[in-house]
C-alpha positions in Angstrom: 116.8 62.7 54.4 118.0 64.5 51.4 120.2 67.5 51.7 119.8 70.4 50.0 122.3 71.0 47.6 124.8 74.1 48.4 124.6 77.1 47.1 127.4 78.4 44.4 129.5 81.3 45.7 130.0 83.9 42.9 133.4 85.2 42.3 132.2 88.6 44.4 131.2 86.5 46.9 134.5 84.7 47.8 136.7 86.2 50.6 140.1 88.5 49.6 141.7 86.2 52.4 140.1 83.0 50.9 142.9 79.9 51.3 143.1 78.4 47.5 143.4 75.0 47.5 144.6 73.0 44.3 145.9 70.1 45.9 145.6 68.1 49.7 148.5 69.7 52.3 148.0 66.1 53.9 148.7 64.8 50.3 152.0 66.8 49.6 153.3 67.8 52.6 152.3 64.9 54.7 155.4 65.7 57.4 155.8 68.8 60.1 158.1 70.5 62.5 157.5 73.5 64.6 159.8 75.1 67.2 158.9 78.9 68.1 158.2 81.4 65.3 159.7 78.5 62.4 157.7 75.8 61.3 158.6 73.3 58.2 156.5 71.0 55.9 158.0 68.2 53.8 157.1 64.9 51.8 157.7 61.7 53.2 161.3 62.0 51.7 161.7 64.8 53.7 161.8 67.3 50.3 160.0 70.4 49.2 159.9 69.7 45.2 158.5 72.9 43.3 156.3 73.6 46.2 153.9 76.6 44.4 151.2 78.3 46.3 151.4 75.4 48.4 153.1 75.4 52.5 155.9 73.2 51.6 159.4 74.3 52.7 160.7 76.2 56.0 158.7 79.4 57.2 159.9 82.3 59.8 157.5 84.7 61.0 155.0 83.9 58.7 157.8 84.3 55.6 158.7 80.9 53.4 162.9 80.9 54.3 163.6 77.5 52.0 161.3 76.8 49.5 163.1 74.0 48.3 165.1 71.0 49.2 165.6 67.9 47.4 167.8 65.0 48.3 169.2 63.2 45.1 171.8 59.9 44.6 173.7 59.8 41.6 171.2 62.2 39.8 167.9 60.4 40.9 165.4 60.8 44.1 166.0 58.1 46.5 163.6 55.2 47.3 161.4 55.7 50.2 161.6 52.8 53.4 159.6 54.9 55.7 159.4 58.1 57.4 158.2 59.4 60.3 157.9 62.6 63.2 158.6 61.0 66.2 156.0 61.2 68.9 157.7 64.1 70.8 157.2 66.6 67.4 160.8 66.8 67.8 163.0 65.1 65.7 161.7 64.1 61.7 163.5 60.9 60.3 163.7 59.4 56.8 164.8 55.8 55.8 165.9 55.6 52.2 167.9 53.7 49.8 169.3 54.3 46.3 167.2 53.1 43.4 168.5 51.3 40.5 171.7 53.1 39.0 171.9 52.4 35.0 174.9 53.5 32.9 175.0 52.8 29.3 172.3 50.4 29.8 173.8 48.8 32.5 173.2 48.5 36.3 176.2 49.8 37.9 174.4 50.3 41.2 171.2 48.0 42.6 169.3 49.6 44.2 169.4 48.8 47.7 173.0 48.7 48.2 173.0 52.7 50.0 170.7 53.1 53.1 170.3 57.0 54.1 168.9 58.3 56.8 167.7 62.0 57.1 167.4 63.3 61.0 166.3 67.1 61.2 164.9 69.2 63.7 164.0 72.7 64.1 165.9 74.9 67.4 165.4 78.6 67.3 164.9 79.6 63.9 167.4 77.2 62.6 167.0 73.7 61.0 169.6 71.2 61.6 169.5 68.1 59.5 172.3 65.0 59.3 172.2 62.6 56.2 174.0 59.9 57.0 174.9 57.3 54.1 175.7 53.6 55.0 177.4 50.9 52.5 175.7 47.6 52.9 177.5 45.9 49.9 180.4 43.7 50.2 182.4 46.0 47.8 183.3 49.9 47.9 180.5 51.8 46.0 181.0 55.8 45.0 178.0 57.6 45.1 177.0 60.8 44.3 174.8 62.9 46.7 173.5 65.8 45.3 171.6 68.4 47.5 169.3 71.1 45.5 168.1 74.4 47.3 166.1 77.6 47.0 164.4 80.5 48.9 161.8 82.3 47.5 160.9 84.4 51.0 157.4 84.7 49.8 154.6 85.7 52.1 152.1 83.3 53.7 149.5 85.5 51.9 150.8 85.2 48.8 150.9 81.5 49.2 147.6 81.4 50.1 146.9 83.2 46.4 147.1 87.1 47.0 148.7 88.7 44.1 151.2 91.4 44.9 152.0 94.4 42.4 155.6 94.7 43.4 158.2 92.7 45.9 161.2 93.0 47.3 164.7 92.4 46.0 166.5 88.7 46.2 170.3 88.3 46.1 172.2 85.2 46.2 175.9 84.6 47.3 178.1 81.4 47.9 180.7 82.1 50.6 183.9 80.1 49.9 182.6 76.3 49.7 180.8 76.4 52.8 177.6 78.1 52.4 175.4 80.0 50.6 173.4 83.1 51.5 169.9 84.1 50.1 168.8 87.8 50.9 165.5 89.2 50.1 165.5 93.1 51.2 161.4 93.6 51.3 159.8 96.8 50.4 158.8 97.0 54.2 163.1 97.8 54.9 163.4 94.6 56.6 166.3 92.0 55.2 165.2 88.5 55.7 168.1 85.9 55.0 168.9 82.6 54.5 172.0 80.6 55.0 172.2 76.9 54.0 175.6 75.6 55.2 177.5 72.5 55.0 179.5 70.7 57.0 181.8 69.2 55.7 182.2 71.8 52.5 180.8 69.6 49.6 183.0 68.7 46.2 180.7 71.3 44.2 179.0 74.1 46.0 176.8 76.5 44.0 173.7 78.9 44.2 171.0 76.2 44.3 173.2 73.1 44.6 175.9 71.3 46.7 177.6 67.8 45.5 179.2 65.2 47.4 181.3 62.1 46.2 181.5 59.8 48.7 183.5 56.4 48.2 182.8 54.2 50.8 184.0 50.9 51.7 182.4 47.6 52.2 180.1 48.3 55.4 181.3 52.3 55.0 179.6 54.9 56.4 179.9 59.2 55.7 177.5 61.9 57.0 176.8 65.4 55.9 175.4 68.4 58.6 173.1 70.5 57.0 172.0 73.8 58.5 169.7 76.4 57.5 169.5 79.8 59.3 166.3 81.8 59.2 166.9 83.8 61.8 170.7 84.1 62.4 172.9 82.6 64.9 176.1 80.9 65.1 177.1 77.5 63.4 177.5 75.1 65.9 177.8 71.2 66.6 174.6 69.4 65.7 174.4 67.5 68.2 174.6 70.4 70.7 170.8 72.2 69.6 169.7 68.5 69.3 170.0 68.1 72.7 168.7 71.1 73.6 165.8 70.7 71.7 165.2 67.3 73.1 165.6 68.9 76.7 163.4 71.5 76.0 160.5 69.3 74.4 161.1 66.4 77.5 160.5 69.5 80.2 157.2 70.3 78.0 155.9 66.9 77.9 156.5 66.6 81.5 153.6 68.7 83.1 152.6 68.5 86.9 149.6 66.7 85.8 149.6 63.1 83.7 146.4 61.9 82.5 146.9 58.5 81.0 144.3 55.5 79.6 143.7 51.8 80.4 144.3 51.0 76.3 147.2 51.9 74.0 144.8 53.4 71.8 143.1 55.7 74.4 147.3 56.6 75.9 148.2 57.6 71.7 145.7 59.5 71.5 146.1 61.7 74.8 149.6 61.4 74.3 149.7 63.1 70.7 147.2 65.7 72.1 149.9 67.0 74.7 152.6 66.2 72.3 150.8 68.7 69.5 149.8 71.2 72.2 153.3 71.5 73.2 154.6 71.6 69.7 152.6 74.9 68.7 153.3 76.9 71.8 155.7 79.4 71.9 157.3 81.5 75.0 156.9 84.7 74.4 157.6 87.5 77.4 153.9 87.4 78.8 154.3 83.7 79.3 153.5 80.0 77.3 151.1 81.2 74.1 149.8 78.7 71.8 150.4 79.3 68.1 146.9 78.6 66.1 148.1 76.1 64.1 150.3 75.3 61.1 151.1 76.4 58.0 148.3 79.0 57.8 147.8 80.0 61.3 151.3 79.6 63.2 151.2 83.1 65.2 148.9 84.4 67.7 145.2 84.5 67.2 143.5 85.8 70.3 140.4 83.4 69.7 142.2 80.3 69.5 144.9 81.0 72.4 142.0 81.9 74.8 139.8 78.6 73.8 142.9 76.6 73.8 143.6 77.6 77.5 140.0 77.3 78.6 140.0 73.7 77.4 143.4 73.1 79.4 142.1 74.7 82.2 141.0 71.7 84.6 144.4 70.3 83.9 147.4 73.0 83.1 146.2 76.7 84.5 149.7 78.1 83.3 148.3 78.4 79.9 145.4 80.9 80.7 147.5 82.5 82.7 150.3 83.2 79.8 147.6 83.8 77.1 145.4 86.6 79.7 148.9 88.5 80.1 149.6 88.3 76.5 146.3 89.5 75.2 146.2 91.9 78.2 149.2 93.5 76.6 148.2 93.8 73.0 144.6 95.2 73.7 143.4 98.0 71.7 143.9 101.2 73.2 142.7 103.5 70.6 140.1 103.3 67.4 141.9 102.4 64.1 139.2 101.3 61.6 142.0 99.8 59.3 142.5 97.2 61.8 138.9 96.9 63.2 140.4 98.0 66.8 138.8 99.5 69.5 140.0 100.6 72.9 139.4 97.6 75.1 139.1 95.3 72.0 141.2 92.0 72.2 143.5 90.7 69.3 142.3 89.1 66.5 145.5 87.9 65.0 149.1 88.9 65.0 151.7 88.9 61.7 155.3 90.2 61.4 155.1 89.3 57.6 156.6 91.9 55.0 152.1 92.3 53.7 151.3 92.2 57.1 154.0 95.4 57.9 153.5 97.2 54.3 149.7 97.4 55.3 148.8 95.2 52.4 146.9 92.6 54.9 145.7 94.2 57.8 146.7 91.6 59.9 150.2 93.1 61.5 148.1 93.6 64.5 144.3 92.7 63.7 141.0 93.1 66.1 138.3 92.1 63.6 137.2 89.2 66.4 134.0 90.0 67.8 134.1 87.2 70.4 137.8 87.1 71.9 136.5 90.2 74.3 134.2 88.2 76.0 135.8 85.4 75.8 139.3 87.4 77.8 136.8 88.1 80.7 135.3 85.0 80.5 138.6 83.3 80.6 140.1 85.1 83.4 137.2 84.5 85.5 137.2 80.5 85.1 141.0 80.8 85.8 140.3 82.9 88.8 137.8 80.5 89.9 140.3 77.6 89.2 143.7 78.8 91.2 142.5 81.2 92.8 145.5 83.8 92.0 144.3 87.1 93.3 147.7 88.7 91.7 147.5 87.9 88.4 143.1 88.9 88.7 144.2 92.3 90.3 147.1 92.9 87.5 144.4 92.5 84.7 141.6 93.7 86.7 142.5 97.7 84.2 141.9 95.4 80.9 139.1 93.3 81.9 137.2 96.9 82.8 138.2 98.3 79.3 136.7 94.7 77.5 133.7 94.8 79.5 133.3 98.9 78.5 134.4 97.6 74.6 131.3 95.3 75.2 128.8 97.4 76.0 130.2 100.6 74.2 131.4 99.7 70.7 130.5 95.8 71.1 126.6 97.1 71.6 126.7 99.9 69.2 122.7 100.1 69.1 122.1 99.9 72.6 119.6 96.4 72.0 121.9 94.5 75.0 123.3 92.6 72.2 127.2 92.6 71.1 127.3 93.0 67.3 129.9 93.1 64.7 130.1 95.1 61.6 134.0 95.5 59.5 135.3 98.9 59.7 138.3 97.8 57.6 137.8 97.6 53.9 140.4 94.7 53.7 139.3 93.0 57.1 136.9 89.7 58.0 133.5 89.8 57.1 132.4 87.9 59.3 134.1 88.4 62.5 132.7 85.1 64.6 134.6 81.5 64.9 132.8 81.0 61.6 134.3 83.3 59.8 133.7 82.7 56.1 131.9 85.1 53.8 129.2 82.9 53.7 129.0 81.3 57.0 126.4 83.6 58.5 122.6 82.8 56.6 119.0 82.5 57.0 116.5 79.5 56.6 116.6 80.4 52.6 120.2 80.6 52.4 120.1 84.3 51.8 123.3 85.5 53.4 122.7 87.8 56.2 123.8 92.0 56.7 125.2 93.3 59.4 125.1 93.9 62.5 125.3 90.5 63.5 124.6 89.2 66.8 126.4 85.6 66.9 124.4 83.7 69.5 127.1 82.1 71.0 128.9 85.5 71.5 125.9 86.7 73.5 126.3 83.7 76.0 130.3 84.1 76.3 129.1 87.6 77.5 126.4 86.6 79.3 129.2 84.1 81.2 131.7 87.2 81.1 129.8 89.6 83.2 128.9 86.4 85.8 132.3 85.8 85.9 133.4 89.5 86.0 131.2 90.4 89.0 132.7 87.2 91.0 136.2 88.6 90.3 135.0 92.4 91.5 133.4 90.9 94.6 137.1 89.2 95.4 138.4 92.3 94.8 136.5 94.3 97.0 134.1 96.1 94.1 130.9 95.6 95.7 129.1 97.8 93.9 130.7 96.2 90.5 129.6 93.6 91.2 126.2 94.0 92.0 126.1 95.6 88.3 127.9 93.5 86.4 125.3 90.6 87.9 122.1 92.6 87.1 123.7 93.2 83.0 123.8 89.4 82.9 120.6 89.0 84.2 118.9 91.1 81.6 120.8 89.5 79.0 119.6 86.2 80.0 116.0 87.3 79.7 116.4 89.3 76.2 118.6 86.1 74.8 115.8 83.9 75.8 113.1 86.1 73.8 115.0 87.3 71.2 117.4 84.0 69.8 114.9 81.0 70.8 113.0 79.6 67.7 110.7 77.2 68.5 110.3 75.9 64.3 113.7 74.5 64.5 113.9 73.7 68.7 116.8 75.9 69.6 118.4 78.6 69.5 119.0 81.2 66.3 122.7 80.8 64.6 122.2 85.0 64.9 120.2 88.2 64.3 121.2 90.0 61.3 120.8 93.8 61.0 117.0 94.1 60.6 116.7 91.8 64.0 115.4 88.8 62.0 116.7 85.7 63.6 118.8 83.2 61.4 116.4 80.4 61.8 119.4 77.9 61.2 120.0 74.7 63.1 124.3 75.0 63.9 126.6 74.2 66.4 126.4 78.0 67.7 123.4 77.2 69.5 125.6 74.3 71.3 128.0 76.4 72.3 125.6 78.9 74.2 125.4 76.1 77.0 128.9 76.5 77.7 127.6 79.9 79.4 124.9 78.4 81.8 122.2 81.0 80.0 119.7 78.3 78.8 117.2 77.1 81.1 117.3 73.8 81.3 114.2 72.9 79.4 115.6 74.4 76.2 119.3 73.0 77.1 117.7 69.5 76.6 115.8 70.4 73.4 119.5 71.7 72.0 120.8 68.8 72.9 118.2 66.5 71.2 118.3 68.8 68.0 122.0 68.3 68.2 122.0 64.6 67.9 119.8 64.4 65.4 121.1 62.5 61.9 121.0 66.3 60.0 123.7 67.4 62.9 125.5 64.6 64.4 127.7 62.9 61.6 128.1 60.1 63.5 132.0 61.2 63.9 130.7 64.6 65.5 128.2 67.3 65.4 128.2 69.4 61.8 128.5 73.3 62.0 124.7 73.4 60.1 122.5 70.6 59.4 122.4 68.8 56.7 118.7 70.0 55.3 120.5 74.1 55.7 120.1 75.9 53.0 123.7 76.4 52.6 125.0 72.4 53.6 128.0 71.1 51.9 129.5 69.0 54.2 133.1 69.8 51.8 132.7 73.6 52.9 135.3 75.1 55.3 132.1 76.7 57.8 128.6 75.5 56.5 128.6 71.3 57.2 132.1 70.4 58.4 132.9 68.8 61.5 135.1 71.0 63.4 136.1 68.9 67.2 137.0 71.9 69.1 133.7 73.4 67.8 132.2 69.5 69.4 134.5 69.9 72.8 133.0 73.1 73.4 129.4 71.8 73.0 130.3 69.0 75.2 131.7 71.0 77.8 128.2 73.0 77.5 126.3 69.6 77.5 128.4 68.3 80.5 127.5 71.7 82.4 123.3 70.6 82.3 124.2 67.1 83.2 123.8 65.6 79.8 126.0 63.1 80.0 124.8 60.4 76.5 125.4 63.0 74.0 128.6 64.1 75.8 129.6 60.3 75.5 128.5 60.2 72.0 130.5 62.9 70.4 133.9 61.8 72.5 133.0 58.1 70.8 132.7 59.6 67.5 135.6 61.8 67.8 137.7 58.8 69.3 137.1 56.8 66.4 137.8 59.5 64.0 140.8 59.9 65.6 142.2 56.4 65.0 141.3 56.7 61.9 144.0 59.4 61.7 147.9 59.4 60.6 149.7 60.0 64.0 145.9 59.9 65.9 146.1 64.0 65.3 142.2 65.7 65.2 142.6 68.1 62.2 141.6 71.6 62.3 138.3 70.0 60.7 137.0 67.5 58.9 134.6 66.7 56.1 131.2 66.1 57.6 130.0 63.3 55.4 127.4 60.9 57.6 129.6 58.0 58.8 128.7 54.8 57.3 129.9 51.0 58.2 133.7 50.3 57.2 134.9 54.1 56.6 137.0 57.0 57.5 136.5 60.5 58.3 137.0 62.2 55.3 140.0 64.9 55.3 139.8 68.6 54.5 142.0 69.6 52.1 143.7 72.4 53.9 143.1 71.9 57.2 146.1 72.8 59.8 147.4 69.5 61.2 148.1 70.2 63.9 145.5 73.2 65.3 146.2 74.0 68.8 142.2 73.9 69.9 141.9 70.7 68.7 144.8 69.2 70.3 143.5 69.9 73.4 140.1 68.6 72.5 140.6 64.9 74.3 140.9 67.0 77.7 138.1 68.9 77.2 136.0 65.8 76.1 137.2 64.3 79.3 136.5 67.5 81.8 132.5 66.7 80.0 132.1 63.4 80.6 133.7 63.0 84.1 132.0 66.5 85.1 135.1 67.9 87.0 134.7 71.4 88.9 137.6 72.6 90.6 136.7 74.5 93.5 140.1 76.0 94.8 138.2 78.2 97.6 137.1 75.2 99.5 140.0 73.0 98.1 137.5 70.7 96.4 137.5 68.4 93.2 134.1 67.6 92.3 132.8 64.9 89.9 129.1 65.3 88.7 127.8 61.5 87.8 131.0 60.7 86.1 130.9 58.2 83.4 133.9 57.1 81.3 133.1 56.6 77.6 133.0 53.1 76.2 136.6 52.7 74.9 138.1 53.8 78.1 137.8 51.3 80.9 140.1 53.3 82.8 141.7 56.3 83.7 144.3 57.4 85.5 144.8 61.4 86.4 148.4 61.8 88.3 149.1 65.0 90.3 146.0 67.2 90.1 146.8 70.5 91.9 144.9 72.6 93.8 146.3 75.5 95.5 149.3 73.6 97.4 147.7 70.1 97.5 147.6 67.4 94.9 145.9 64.0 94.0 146.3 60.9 92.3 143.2 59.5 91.0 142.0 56.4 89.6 138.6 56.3 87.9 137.0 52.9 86.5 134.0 52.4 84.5 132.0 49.8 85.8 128.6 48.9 84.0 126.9 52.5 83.5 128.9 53.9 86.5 132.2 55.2 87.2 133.8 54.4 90.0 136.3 57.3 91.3 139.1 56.0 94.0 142.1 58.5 95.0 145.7 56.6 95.3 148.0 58.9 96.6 146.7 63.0 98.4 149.0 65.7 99.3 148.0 68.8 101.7 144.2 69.5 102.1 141.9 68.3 99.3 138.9 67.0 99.6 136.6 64.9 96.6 133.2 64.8 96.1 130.8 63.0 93.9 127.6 63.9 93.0 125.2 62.4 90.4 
């Protein structure tokens, strides 16, 4: 049928923190490296050419360190051969050659003759890069390599398009002919510096530049190191944080547990998932955290690490456990509307930016997040349920009390049972869900709704948090509690089921604005409330069918609105897009009421999208243009490549269809009519732990069934099909 057409945003309408876009990120900076708090984008040549309010060039701690880099023989760009990240995320190479050198009309060098190769990595706020320059000609050749320079130490904000009344100071210095140093001392009294060194020192060295002449003989070969410092440190040998970095990313890749696929295609795609997932998490003192995603999330968001680790639950329970300690330690403890916190209110997002620290973005520690409370509890209950670590419950067991009091204190402000969110902060979100554009929230005539909001996916992640909640104060001997904490769920269930259910559109409202009028919009929201288990099962089923219809399933997944919604533009970052953690949580929901062809359905669609991908990486999102015979997803300008909750997605998609429970309490690994999707034939899961057992497993599709065989069991496990 004919969509609507989308509604125009006026210039009041569009957010302060709005991510301009005047050209594609895959586009320009089609190449990435992260390692800890640094990440880099490049071209295919490995450059950053007058990058603008673009992400190109080397960022620490949310500030752009080198902002450019160019790689030039004798005066020109090289020709590209190819380029590549290898499949660890580790190591980024460049094959080039020397184009056609004219003087006075004259070829004096074919091109051709010099092949360069660019190796470069990033270890601990450092990146280490090795050009190494090979004669292929049967005579000497001179060349010239010339390597240009900059930092600008802007702010991720202002590359996103915030305008700034003032900065900081930036001095520049060339020590002997070894290196040069870029300071920038920031109005928020911190000195971030640069250092861009050379080994060996170049011919020329300068404030931007550096010049080599290299005269090679026939079959000759020269290399240059060179290093840039964000975050200080010693020079050292590069091949000495090269094979750190390689040890460090082979232990990553090396979990207890190996999922792997009967088809190369199915094994590159599972592989890249745990390769990107490993990539954006960084070790922080609380344990393994997974950074968002890069360039415009790399740092903590609360949302995103907990929904990262609850899709990696089945497989890697380390994760929950390192982002429930994190978040346990940056809960709000006091009210500070400049920040949206409240006591027992879990992080939205964490900056150490020079906006971030002068107050100009409010994101230095943020809480406007109205779902990662809920989603904490609910978290820590589904890991408690999964390893059964009574330590880590009872060490948390303080801040799960003070999110379950934010939820029914500030969280339910009115009293209706309902968690709403309204900004306190002037310069915070305004909306405060997973959809958090200014215009994400809207009713049947596109009419954008006022606050409160109640999300209806945040009143099942509650509705699962207090279930989960009372299990964990039964374990700990809360009796009482519990018995609480049970009959608050209950009458939640009831009040969801009257209040959000909309029979017109056959599921459940996207929200209730501040009057109580339901959103009568058909979204994904409504198909992540069966993640909880608070829709009966009638109305489960009629979400699901709703869901699958052509105005919500693309073909390559299911669209955040429908494509008769008022406010459709399948281009738009919230209102039409196809989002595949958004789809993995549905499926996990779907999965839950034994809905097994739609779960199958959106893993298909999301598989093919995904060879249709560079490096088989799921985007943050994509477009959600209806799939048609012969074509590709189509990209999202600015999406984060890679985005750390749809990494994981393949996991998740698998947990769905093969409906595995872990019960840990009666050492039991339960599959729920499994059924592999079409393009898997096979699947092979290596080293599945529960408590102090394991299992190998090998499960083959056969027909409509799936056949589940164990090949190797350690200690006490027991496995159990159902259909």
């Amino acid at each position: 049928m004919e969509a609507k057409a989308a509604l125009p945003p006026s210039p009041d309408d569009i957010s302060t923190f709005y991510i301009q876009a005047t050209e594609s990120i895959q586009e320009r900076w089609p190449r990435t490296l992260k390692q800890g708090d640094t990440f880099a984008l490049f071209d295919a040549l490995g450059d950053c050419v007058d990058p603008g309010l673009t992400p190109g060039g080397v960022f620490h701690n949310d500030t752009r360190h080198l902002s450019g880099l160019e790689l030039l023989v004798n005066g020109q760009r090289p020709l590209l051969l190819s380029s590549m990240v290898e499949a660890d995320n580790v190591v980024f190479t460049a094959d080039l050659s020397n184009p056609d050198i004219f003087q006075n009309g004259e070829i004096v060098l074919p091109r051709e003759t010099l092949h360069l190769r660019r190796s470069r990595f990033l270890w601990q706020g450092t990146l280490h890069e090795r050009i190494a320059v090979h004669n292929f000609d049967a005579a000497p050749r001179r060349c010239w390599i010339g390597i240009n320079f900059a930092a600008d130490f802007s702010d991720l904000f202002e590359i996103r398009g915030m305008k700034r009344e003032a900065r900081g100071q930036l001095a520049t210095a060339v020590i002997g002919n070894v290196k040069t140093i870029f300071r920038y001392a920031g109005l928020d009294q911190v000195e971030r510096r640069t250092e861009v060194c050379f080994d060996p020192p170049p011919k020329q060295l300068g404030k931007g530049s550096a010049l080599y002449v290299l005269d090679l003989p026939p079959g000759g070969r020269s290399s240059i190191v060179v290093t840039v410092r964000c975050a200080g440190g010693k020079p050292c040998v590069f091949s000495l944080p090269y094979r750190a970095a390689r040890r460090a990313a082979q232990k990553a890749i090396s979990p207890a547990c190996v999922v792997t696929g009967s088809s190369e295609l199915s094994n590159r795609m599972l592989h890249r998932a745990g390769a990107d997932l490993n990539m954006l998490v960084a070790d922080t003192p609380c344990g393994p955290y997974p950074y968002a995603g890069t360039p415009w999330f790399s740092t903590p968001f609360g949302r995103d690490g907990l929904i990262t680790a609850l899709e990696m639950l089945w497989l890697d329970p380390s994760l929950a456990k390192g982002v429930l300690r994190f978040l346990a330690v940056t809960q709000a403890t006091e009210a500070d509307a400049r920040a949206d916190a409240e006591p027992g209110k879990i992080l939205h997002e964490m900056r150490r930016c020079e906006m971030a620290n002068l107050g100009e973005v409010p994101f230095g520690r943020y809480y406007g997040s109205v779902d990662s409370t809920p989603l904490f509890v609910l978290l820590a209950a589904r890991y408690f349920e999964r390893t059964g670590d009574m330590d880590t419950i009872a060490d948390l067991w303080p801040s799960i009390e003070m999110a379950l009091a934010w939820i029914d204190g500030y969280g339910d402000r009115d009293g209706d049972g309902f968690v709403e969110y309204y900004r306190e902060s002037e310069n915070g979100l305004t909306n405060q869900g997973w959809k958090d554009s200014h215009d994400s929230v809207f009713h049947a005539d596109g009419s954008l709704a006022t606050g409160p909001i109640a999300l209806c996916e945040v009143q099942a992640y509650v509705h699962a948090a207090k279930r989960g909640a009372a299990r964990m104060a039964e374990a700990l001997g809360l009796g009482t509690r519990a018995s609480e904490l049970e009959r608050a769920a209950d009458r939640l269930q009831l009040a969801f089921e009257s209040r959000f259910w909309c029979e017109d559109i056959g599921m459940y409202a996207l929200a209730l604005d501040g009057a109580k009028q339901p959103c009568r919009v058909r979204s994904s929201n409504a198909g992540q409330v069966l993640l909880s288990g608070i829709a009966s099962h009638e109305r489960a089923a009629r979400v699901a069918s709703a869901l699958m219809t052509p105005e919500m399933f693309s073909g390559w997944g299911i669209r955040t609105v429908a494509a008769d919604a008022a406010r459709y533009n399948p281009m738009s970052y919230h209102n039409g897009s196809v989002w595949p953690h958004d789809n993995a949580l549905v499926a996990l929901g779907l999965g839950r009421y034994g809905l097994k062809c739609p779960v199958n359905a959106i893993f298909e669609g999301l598989f093919d999208a995904a060879c249709a991908m560079d490096l088989m990486r799921l985007p943050e999102l994509f477009c959600g243009f209806p799939r048609r015979r012969g074509t590709s997803p189509t990209l999202y300008p600015v999406a984060c490549q890679p985005q750390a909750w749809a990494s994981v997605v393949p996991f998740a998609l698998l947990q769905a269809c093969l409906g595995i429970d872990i019960d840990q309490a009666h050492r039991e690994i339960r599959f729920h009519n499994p059924q592999l999707p079409r393009f898997l034939g096979e699947l092979r899961i290596g080293g599945l732990k529960v408590r102090d057992a394991s299992v190998d497993l090998r499960l083959t599709r056969r027909g409509e069934a799936t056949e589940v065989a164990v090949l190797a069991r350690q200690g006490d496990l027991t496995i159990r099909i159902t259909q």
